[in-house]
C-alpha positions in Angstrom: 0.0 0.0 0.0 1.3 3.3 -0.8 -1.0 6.6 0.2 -0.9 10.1 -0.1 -2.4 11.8 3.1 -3.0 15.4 2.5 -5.0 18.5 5.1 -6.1 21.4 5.9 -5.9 22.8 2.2 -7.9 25.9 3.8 -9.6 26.9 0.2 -5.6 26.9 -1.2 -6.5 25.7 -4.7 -2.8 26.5 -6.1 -0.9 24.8 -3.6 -3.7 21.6 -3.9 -2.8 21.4 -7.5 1.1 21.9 -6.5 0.6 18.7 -4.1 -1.5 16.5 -6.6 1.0 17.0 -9.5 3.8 16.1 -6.9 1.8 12.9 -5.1 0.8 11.8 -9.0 5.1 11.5 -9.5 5.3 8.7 -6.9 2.8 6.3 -7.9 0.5 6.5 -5.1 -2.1 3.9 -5.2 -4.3 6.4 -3.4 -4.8 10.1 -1.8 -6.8 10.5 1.6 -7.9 13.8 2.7 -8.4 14.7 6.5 -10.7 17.6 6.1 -10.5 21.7 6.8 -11.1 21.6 3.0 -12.3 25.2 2.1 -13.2 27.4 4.6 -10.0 30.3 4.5 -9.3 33.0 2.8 -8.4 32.7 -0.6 -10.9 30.1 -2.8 -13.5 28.0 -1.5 -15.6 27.1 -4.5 -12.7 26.3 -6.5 -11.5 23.7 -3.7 -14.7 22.0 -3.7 -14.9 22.3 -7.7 -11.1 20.5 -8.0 -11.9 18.0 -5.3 -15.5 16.4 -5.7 -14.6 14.6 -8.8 -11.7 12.6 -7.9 -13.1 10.9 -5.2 -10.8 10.8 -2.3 -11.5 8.9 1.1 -12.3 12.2 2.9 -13.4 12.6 6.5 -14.9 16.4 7.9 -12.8 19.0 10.3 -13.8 21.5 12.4 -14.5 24.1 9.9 -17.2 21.7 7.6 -18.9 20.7 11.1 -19.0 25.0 11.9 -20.3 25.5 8.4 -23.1 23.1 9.0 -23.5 23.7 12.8 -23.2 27.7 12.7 -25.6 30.7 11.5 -23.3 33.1 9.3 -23.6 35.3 12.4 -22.0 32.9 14.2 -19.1 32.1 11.6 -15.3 33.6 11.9 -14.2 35.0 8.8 -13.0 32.2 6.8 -16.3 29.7 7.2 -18.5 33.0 6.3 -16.5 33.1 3.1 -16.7 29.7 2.2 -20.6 29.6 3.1 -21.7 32.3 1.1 -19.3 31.9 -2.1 -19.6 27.9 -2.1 -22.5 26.0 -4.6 -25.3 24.3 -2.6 -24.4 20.9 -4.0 -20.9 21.8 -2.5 -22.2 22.8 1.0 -24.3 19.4 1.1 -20.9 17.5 -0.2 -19.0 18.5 2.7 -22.0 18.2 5.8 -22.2 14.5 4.7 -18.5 14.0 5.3 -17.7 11.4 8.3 -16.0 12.4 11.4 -13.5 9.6 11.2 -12.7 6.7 8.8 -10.7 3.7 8.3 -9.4 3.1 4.4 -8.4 -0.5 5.4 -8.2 -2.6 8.5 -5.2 -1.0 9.9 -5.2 2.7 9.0 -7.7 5.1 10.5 -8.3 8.9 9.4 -9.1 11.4 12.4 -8.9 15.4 11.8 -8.1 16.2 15.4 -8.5 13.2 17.6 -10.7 10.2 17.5 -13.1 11.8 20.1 -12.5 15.3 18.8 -12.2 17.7 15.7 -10.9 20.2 17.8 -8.4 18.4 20.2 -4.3 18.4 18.9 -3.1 14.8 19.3 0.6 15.2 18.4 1.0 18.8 19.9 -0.3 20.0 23.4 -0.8 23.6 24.4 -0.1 25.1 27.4 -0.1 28.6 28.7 3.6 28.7 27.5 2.5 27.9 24.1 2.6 24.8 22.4 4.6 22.1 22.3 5.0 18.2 21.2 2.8 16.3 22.8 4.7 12.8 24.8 3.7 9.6 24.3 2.0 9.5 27.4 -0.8 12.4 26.5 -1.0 10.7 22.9 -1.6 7.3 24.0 -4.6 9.0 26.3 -5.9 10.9 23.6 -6.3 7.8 21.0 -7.6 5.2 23.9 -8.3 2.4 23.0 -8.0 2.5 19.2 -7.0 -0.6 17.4 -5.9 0.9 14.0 -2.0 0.1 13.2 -2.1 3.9 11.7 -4.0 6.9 12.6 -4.0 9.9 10.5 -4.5 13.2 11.9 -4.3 17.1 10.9 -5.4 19.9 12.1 -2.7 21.6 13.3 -0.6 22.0 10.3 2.3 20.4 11.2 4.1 17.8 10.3 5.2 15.1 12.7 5.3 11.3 13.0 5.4 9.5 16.3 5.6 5.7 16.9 4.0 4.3 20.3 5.7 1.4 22.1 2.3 -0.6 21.5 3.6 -0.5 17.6 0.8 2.2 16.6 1.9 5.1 14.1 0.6 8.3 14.4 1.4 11.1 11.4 0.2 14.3 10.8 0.5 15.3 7.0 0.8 19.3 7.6 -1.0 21.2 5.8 -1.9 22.1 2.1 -2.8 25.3 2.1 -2.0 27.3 5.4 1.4 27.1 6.9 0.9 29.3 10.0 -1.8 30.5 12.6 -2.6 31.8 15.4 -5.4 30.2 18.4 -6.5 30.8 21.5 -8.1 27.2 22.5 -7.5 26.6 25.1 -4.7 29.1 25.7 -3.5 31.4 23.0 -1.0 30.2 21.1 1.0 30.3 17.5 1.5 27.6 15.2 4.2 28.4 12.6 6.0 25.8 10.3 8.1 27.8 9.4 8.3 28.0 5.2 5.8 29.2 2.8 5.9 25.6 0.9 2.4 23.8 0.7 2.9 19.9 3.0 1.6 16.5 2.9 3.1 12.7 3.6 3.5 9.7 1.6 3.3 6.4 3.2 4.5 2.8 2.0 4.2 -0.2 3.7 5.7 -2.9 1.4 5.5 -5.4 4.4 8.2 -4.7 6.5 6.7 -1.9 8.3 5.3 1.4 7.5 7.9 4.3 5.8 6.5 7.7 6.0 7.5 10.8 4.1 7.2 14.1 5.2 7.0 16.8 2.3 7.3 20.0 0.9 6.0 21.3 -2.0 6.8 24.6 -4.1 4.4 27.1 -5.7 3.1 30.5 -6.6 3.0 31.6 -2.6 3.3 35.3 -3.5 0.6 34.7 -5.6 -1.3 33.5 -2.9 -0.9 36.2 -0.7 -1.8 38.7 -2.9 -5.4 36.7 -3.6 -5.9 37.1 -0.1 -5.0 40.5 0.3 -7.7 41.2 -2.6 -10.2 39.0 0.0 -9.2 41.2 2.9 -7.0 38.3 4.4 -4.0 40.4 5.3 -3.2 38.0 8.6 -3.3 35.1 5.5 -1.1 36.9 3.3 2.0 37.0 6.3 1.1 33.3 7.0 1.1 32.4 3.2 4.9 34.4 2.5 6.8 33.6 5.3 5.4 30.2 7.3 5.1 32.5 10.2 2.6 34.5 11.9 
């Protein structure tokens, strides 16, 4: 089995393409996609227009449960954009996403955490910031799942951890947004760093699970200035630099 695992594409329709052309050099057998799929600043409709067709295993994140859970009154800035620029048969396609998924026996998609769309599993947060999570708060977080490989986004960076149980947890990075800034549950930056678009490649050939961890080029300043024209200034810094 070898899969492409790609998140948090946040409406980024350039680096998505950047990504696909990449993952369609390495002969994956197939690409899963662990939700935040449009809701940002740049293009939305686009995303979904570029996506629905191919197919992929795809599971929800936090921003297509908002979309279907929230008024527009309710919505930050990025799910109000997607919700009123997006098609109906769009909005519908991403409410009937699952919360969690398994492709085969032994791999398992998650946005956040198994229990939670909201909840880091590889990182923890603290009032210092954040941080990587240990083994110990990871192993708490995925209980008792069974899955050999569990695939999680959500915070936008990349990181694989192996449990002493044998489990392997990666986390893709994201697509389309390199860099943020939350305040759940204490406020806190997330910043990988470069401008380049991320996902992973795994391979299991039967000796075990390899996982790569990459980064793609593309038009970033081209990106920034798309949100600019949206009124996403705090996009355009993440999109140039990786950092907030």
């Amino acid at each position: 089995m070898k899969l492409a695992v790609i998140s948090d594409i946040h409406g980024n329709v350039a680096a998505l393409d950047a990504v696909l052309a990449d993952a369609a050099t390495r002969q994956v057998e197939q690409i899963v996609n662990l939700g935040d799929i449009c809701s940002g600043g740049l293009f939305p409709r686009e995303t979904a227009e570029r996506l629905m067709p191919l197919g992929f295993p795809t599971i929800r994140g936090n921003h297509e449960r908002q979309l279907s859970d929230q008024t527009l009154e309710q919505m930050g800035l990025s799910d109000r954009h997607a919700a009123t620029t997006m098609l109906p048969e769009q909005l519908a396609w991403l409410a009937a996403l699952p919360a969690t998924r398994r492709v085969s026996d032994d791999v398992l998609l998650v946005h956040g955490t198994p229990d939670s769309d909201l909840t880091y599993l590889l990182e923890t947060v603290t009032e210092r910031g954040i941080r990587p999570a240990t083994a110990d708060e990871v192993e708490q977080r995925l209980g008792s799942v069974d899955a050999s490989v569990i695939l999680c986004g959500h915070t936008h960076l990349q990181r694989a951890m192996a449990l002493d149980d044998g489990r392997l947890i990666v986390n893709p990075g994201s697509v389309g947004l390199p860099a943020y800034e939350d305040d759940r549950p204490y406020p806190h930056l997330v910043e990988s760093g470069s401008p380049h678009a991320r996902y992973a490649v795994l391979s299991n050939e039967g000796s075990g699970w390899a996982v790569s961890l990459l980064s793609v080029a593309y038009d970033w300043e081209q990106a920034a200035r798309d949100a600019e024209a949206n009124g996403r200034a705090d996009w355009s810094r993440a999109l140039r630099s990786g950092r907030v």
